[in-house]
N, C-alpha and C positions, 0 to 999 in steps of 0.2 A: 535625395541626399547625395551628394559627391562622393569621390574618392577619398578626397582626404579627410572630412568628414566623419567616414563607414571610419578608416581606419582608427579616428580618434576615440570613436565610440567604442569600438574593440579592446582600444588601450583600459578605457573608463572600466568597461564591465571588467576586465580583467582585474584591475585593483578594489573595485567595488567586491567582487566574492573574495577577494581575500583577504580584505579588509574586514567582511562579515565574520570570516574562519578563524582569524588571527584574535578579534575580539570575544567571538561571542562562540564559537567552536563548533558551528554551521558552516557543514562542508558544503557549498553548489560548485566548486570550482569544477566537476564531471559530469557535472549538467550539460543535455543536451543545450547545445548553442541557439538554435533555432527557438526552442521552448523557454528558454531562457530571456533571452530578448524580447519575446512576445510579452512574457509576462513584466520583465523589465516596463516596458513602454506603460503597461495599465498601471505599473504603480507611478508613474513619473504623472502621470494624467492625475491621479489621485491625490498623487502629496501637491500636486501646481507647482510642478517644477519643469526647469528645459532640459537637463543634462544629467548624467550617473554620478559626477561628480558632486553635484548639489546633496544629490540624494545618497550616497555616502558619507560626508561633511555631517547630513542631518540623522543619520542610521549611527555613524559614532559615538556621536554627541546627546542621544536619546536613544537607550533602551527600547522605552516604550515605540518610537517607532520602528524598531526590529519587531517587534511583533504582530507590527499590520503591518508592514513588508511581508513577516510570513505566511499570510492571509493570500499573499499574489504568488508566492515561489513555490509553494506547496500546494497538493495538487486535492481539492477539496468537493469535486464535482462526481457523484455517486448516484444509484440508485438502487433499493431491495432490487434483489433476485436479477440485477442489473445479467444482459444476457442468459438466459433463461436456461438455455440447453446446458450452460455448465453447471446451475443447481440442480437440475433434472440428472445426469449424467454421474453429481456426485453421489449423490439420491441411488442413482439405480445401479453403479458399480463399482464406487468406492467404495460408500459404506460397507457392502457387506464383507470387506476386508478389514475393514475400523472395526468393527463389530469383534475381529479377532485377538486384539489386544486386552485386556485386562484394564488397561487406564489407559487415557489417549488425554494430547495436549494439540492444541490449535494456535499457527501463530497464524496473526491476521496483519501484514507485514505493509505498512503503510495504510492504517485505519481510516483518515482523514474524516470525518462526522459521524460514521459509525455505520452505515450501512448494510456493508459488505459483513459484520460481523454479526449485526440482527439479522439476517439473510441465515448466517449458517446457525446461530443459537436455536433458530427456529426449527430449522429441519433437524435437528442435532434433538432437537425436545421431540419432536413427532417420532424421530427415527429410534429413540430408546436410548440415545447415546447419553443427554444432558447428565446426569447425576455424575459420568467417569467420565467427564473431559475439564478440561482447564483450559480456559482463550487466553492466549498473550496477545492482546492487540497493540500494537508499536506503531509510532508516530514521530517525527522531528516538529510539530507543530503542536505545541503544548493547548496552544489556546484548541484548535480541533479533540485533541483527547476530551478537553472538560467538554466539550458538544458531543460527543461518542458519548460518554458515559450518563451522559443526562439523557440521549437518545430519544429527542420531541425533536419533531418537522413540522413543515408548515402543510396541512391537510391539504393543498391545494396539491400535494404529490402524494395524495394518496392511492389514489385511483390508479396514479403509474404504477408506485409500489403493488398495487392489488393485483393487474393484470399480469405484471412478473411473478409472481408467488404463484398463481393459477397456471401458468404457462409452465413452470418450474415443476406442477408436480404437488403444487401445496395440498395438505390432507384436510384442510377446515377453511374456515375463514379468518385470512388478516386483521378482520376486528376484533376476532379472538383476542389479540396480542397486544390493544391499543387502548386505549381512552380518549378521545376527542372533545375537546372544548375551545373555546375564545382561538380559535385559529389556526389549532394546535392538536397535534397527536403523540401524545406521551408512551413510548411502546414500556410495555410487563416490567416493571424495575427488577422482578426475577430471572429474568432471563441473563439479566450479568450479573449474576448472583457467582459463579464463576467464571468471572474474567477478570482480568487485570491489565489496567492500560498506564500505558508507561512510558515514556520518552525511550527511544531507537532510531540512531541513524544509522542507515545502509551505506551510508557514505565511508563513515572512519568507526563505526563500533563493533565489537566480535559478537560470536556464536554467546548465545546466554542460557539455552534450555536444549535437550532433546524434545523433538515433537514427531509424531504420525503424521501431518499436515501442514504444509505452510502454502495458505491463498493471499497471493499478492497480484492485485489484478490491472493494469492499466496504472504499474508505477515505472517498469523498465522502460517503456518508451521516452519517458524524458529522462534517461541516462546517455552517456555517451558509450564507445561500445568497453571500456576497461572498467567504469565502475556496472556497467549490466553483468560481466565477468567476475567481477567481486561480489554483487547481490547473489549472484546464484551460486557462487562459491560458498558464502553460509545457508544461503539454504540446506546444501549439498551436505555441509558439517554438521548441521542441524536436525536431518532427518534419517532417521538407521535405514539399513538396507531394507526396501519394501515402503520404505514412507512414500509420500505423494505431493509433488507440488501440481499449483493450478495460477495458471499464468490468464493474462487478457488474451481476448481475439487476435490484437497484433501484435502480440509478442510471443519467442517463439527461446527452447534453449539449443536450436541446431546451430547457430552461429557463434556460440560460445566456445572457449577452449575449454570450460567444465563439460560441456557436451556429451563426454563420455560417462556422466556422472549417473545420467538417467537416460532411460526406455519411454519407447511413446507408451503410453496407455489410452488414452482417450484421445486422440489426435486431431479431431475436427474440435473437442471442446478445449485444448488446448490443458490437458490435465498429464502431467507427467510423472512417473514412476519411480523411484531410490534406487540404482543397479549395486550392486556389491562391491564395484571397483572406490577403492579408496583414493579420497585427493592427490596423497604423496604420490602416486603412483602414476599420474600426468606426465606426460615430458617436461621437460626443462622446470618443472618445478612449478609449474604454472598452475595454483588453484585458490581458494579463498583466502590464500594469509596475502597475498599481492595487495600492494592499495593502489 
């Protein structure tokens, strides 16, 4: 691709996110660039189209193609007890601080099929917590919420699922939790017997709940660095002093100007601690109300 080219495609994707914002009030416009375009390309492959432009003409003009767009921009690609050492780690030195509160609430912040959330309902049941906690699992991807709360895979990932839960720490067995038939593994319809999944963007929406907990794992990397700066600023609003967040492997909150917000606690697993310092209290004013 040329120069001139790159630059017109830049122009494109530029009016295409805010075309989506302006309509439909689907922020990507701080979306990483890089992540963004990759995913761009596989839908353009998808709708048989050449250009962003086509594919914004056809994203304005039908809803329903907003929604399998959302299918490529949202990030939908999970597994149980995915990285092992952060369920182990939550397991062996979080909880027994969870343990201390009276009621505890869970945000599970970018749900996307639901894994990440059966992951923790399970050790949350093992660990004694289930009956006093609440999951808020949050999504900008409606159609992923209805596949989270229906919570059936295809058995063909089960065996992954199985060796993460083992690896993790699990106290039984994953088939404990499942039913399998025609293709399919249907996990415990109890186990979100407290949760509640609900549309949230990290993008443009505020703080909605205090929680003990917010795991959001392998969603800031495809931010840019000001909206990673406004994700962990609600976290930050969201969790009292002593709460816990748990980030992916490559993502980290030491580059943030919320940074002062939290302490390492588990630092190889990437699980970070609520410090006492309040937002306002940041220089220049800089902390989760910025967009």
């Amino acid at each position: 691709m040329g120069t001139t080219d790159r630059a017109v495609q830049a122009i494109e994707l530029d009016l295409l996110v805010e075309a989506i914002w302006r309509q439909y009030q689907y922020d990507f416009r701080s979306y990483a660039r890089a992540s963004l375009e990759r995913r761009l390309d596989r839908a353009l492959a998808h709708f048989q189209l050449s250009s962003l432009s086509q594919l914004q003409h056809v994203v304005l003009h039908d809803p329903a193609a907003l929604n399998l767009l959302l299918s490529f921009l949202t990030i939908q690609v999970s597994e149980m007890f995915r990285d092992p050492a952060y369920f182990a780690a939550l397991r062996r030195d979080v909880v027994p601080h969870l343990r201390t509160w009276p009621s505890l609430k869970v945000w599970v912040a970018g749900v996307a099929n639901g894994e990440e959330f059966y992951s923790l309902a399970i050790l949350f049941r093992e660990e004694g917590l289930e009956d006093r906690t609440l999951f808020y699992c949050t999504d900008i991807n409606r159609a992923a919420l209805v596949r989270a709360e229906a919570g059936i895979y295809p058995t063909d990932r089960i065996a992954g699922f199985t060796a993460n839960y083992q690896a993790a720490g699990g106290k039984r067995s994953l088939a404990d939790y499942y039913t399998a038939g025609f293709g399919a593994a249907r996990f415990d319809p109890t186990l979100r017997r407290r949760a509640v999944f609900a549309d949230h963007n990290l993008a443009s929406d505020e703080v909605f709940s205090e929680v003990q907990l917010v795991s959001s794992r392998n969603v800031l990397i495809y931010f840019d660095r000001p909206l990673q700066d406004r994700a962990l600023g609600l976290f930050a609003r969201s969790l009292p002093h002593g709460g816990f967040l748990g980030l992916g492997t490559k993502e980290t909150i030491h580059l943030s100007v919320n940074a002062p917000l939290f302490s390492d606690f588990a630092k190889t697993d990437k699980i970070y601690r609520r410090s006492a310092l309040s937002p306002a209290s940041l220089p220049n004013g800089t902390n989760a109300h910025a967009t």
